[in-house]
N, C-alpha and C positions, 0 to 999 in steps of 0.2 A: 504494500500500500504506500502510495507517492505519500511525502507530508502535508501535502495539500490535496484535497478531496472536498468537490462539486457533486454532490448530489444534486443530478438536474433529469430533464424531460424534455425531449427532442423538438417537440414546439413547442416551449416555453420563450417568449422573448426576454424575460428574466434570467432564464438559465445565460441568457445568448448574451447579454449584458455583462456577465459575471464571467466566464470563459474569456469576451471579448480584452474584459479589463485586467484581467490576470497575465493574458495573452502580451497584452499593451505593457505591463511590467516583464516580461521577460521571464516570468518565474513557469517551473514545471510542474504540473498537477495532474492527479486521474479526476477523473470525469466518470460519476458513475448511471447512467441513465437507468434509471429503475421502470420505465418504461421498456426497455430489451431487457433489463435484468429486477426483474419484477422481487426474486428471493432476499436481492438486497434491500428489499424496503422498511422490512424490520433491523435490518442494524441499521440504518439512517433514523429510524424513531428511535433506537433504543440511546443513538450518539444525540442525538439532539433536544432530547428529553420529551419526546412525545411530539416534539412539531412535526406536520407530515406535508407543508406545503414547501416550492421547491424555487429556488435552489437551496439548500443546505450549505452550508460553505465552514469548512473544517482548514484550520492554519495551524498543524500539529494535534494538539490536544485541545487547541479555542477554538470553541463554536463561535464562529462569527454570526451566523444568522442568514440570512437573505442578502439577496442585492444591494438592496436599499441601507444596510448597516455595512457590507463590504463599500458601496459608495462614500458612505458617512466616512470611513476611516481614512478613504483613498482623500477627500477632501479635506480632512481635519489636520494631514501629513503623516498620522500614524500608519499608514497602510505599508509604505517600505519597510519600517522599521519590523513589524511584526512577522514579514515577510521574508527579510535577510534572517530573521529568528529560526528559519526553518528549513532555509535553500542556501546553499553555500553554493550550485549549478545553478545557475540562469542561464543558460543555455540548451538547456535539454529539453525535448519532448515531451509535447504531452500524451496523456493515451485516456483509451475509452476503454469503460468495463461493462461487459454484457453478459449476456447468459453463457455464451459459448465460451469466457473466459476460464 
């Protein structure tokens, strides 16, 4: 499991927001669409303490929340720093996790 982990949903424009702006940092994340991989939807409530709406966004062991709270922190200036907390590779790839994983 990458240190950063999206739990998102294929059409979600939320999820697309949150990828996009991780993406826009440079850092490497899995991506876990629980839509192809339906059995990970119970660890994404069980890591997020029963939230079931999506994206999920995990930065090591902090649940950051949704988009809209990963935006808040990207605009507050705290978002690199929690980030470098976790990626010493900003360069690497990211990946998708489904059933077939």
């Amino acid at each position: 499991m990458s240190a950063i982990t999206v739990y998102s949903k294929g059409w979600c424009p939320y999820c697309m927001a949150a990828r996009a702006l991780l993406e826009d940092k440079g850092v490497a994340f899995e991506t876990v669409d629980i839509g192809q991989a339906p059995e990970r939807r119970g660890e994404m409530l069980e890591r997020a303490s029963g939230r079931s709406t999506v994206p999920q966004i995990f930065v090591g062991d902090t649940h950051v929340g949704g988009f809209d709270e990963l935006n808040a922190l990207d605009r507050a200036g705290r978002l690199d720093a929690l980030l470098a907390s976790v990626s010493s590779d900003t360069t690497s790839t990211n990946t998708e996790s489904t059933s077939d994983d």
